[in-house]
Residue, then its C-alpha position, 0 to 999 in steps of 0.5 A: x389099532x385094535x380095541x385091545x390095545x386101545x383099551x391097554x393104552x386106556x388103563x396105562x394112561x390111568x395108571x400114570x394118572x393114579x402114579x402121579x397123584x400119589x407122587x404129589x405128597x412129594x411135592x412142597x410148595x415153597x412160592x404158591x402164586x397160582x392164584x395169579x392165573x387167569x383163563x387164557x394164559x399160556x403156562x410153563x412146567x418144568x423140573x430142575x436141579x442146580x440151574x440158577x446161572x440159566x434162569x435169568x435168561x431162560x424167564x426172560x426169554x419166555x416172558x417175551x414169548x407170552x408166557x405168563x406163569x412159571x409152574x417150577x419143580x426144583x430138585x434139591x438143588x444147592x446153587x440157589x436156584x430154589x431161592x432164586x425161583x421163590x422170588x421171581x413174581x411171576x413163578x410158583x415152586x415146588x421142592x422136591x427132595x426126593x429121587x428124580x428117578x423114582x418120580x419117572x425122571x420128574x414126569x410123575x410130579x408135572x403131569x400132577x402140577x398140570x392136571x392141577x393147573x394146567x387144565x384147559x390151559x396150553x401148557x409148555x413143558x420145557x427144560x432150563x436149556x431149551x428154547x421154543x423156536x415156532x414158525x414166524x417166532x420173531x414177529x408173533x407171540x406164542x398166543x398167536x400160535x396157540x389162537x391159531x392151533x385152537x381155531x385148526x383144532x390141534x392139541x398138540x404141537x411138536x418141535x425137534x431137539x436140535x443140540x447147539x454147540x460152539x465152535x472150538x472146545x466145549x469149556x472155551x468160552x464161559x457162560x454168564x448169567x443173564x447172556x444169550x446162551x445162542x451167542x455161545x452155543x451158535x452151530x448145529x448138525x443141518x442133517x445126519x439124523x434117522x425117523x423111525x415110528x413107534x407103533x405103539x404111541x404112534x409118535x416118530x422117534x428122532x435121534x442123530x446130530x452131534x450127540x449121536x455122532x460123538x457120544x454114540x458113535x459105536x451104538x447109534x440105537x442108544x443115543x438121545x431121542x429128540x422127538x418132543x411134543x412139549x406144547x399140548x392144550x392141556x386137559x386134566x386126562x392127558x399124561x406124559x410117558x416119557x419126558x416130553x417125548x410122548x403123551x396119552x391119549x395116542x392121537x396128542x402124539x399124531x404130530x408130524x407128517x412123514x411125508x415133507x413135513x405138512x404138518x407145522x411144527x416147531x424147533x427146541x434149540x437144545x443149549x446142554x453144551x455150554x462151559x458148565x456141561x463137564x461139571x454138570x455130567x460128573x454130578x448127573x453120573x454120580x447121582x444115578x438119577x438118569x434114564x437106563x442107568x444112566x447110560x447118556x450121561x456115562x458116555x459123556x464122561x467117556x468123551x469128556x476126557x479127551x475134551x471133544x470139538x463137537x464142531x465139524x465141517x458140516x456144522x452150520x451156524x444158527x441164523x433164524x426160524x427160516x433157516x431151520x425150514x429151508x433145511x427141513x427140520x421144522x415147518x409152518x405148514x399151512x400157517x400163513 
């Protein structure tokens, strides 16, 4: 990269910095137990909006991984899941009444929450329907995986969007609070997806499984990218570009190694695709709140008429973390 890019990049970075200190004004605190976190805890970020049937499991399952402080963002919502967050003692709130769109789809208020907080912290940036698989996540915590990162030197750790979903009609099986939404949303596209590099970030740019195949199959260029780096070492400089799919500084986004995946790296099990989904799309379509126009959430409504299976024959049903290595989709690397 040329020091002319390089010094591009450097100014773009200051910008979302500046952008999201100004954005903090949206922000109202409404449960502020920062005072809580200590030196090495492992903290969580995330941004939401009508969610509260998730949260029961969603904060239990990261509490078992290490977790220990909850940083949440909730967006006008009106299910209670403002309420719902305020009185879980491990979490700090935020409302935000203003346009999810105009705060770069939620980017601008949790780079502000964790230059605040977050620095010198690892930080696991995360949505309500995604859950942190890592290599040997069934017998260590996430500190261990962060020590280890640490003692390699690693900033960042990266981890696949992989889109779950079940077996039979979308809207079957209902979901209930508390449940493990995995027992629902048990099946996954084992291949059918396509690598290409960002030259600019340097980041790889993944897209296909089922949402390329069904949504997108006529524009396969504007289905969902599932590349995210949602771990990082936080450092009060650092930015998020888009979602969690990039960051600034560049190298933060070095995270996979193209050539069998050497490198260790991590799974997001992606849960979108629960009874709640047609509901949630309608309202997401109406709002205009989403990225280009709302392009993803268009084409959901378009093939939600008809009611899709988005199992198939090639569908494999989720087992464990050592699964998900053999078939290539996530690595250990030199993590023993």
């Amino acid at each position: 990269m040329s020091f002319a890019q390089s010094y591009r990049l450097r100014l773009q970075r200051k910008r979302w910095l500046i952008r999201a200190f100004r954005k903090r004004r949206e922000l109202t605190a409404v449960a502020d137990r920062t005072e809580q976190i200590r030196k090495r805890d492992i903290l969580l970020f995330s941004t939401m909006r009508n969610e509260k049937i998730r949260l029961p499991f969603f904060l239990r399952y990261y509490r078992d991984l290490g977790v220990s402080h909850f940083l949440m963002v909730d967006n006008d919502s009106t299910d209670g899941t403002l309420e719902y967050l305020a009185d879980q003692p491990d979490v700090s709130v935020w409302s935000a009444t203003r346009g999810y769109k105009r705060a770069r789809f939620g980017v601008d208020w949790l780079n502000w929450l964790q230059s605040r907080y977050g620095h010198n912290h690892w930080t696991l940036v995360v949505d309500p329907d995604e859950f942190l698989i890592y290599p040997f996540c069934d017998t260590r915590p996430l500190s261990a995986l962060t020590d280890w990162l640490d003692a390699s030197s690693i900033k960042s750790f990266s981890a696949m969007l992989l889109d779950m979903y079940p077996k039979g009609r979308i809207d079957e099986q209902p979901y209930k609070a508390g449940q493990n939404p995995m027992e629902i949303a048990a099946w996954f596209d084992a291949g059918n997806y396509t690598i290409s590099r960002n030259k600019k970030f340097g980041n790889l740019w993944i897209q296909g499984g089922p949402r390329m195949r069904a949504f997108f199959p006529k524009t396969p260029e504007k289905a969902p990218a599932l590349n995210k780096i949602p771990l990082v070492k936080w450092d009060r400089k650092y930015a998020y570009v888009s979602s969690t799919h990039m960051l600034l500084p560049r190298g933060l986004n070095l995270v996979y190694d193209e050539w069998g995946g050497e490198k260790a790296s991590g799974i997001l099990l992606h849960t979108k695709f629960l009874h709640t989904f047609s509901e949630k799309a309608a309202e997401e379509l109406e709002r205009k709140q989403h990225y280009a126009a709302s392009v993803e959430y268009r084409a959901y409504a378009e093939s939600l008429r008809d009611n899709p299976e988005l199992w198939c024959r090639w569908s494999e049903k989720y087992i464990n973390w050592r699964q998900l290595e053999i078939l290539g989709l996530m690595s250990k690397g030199n993590w023993a």
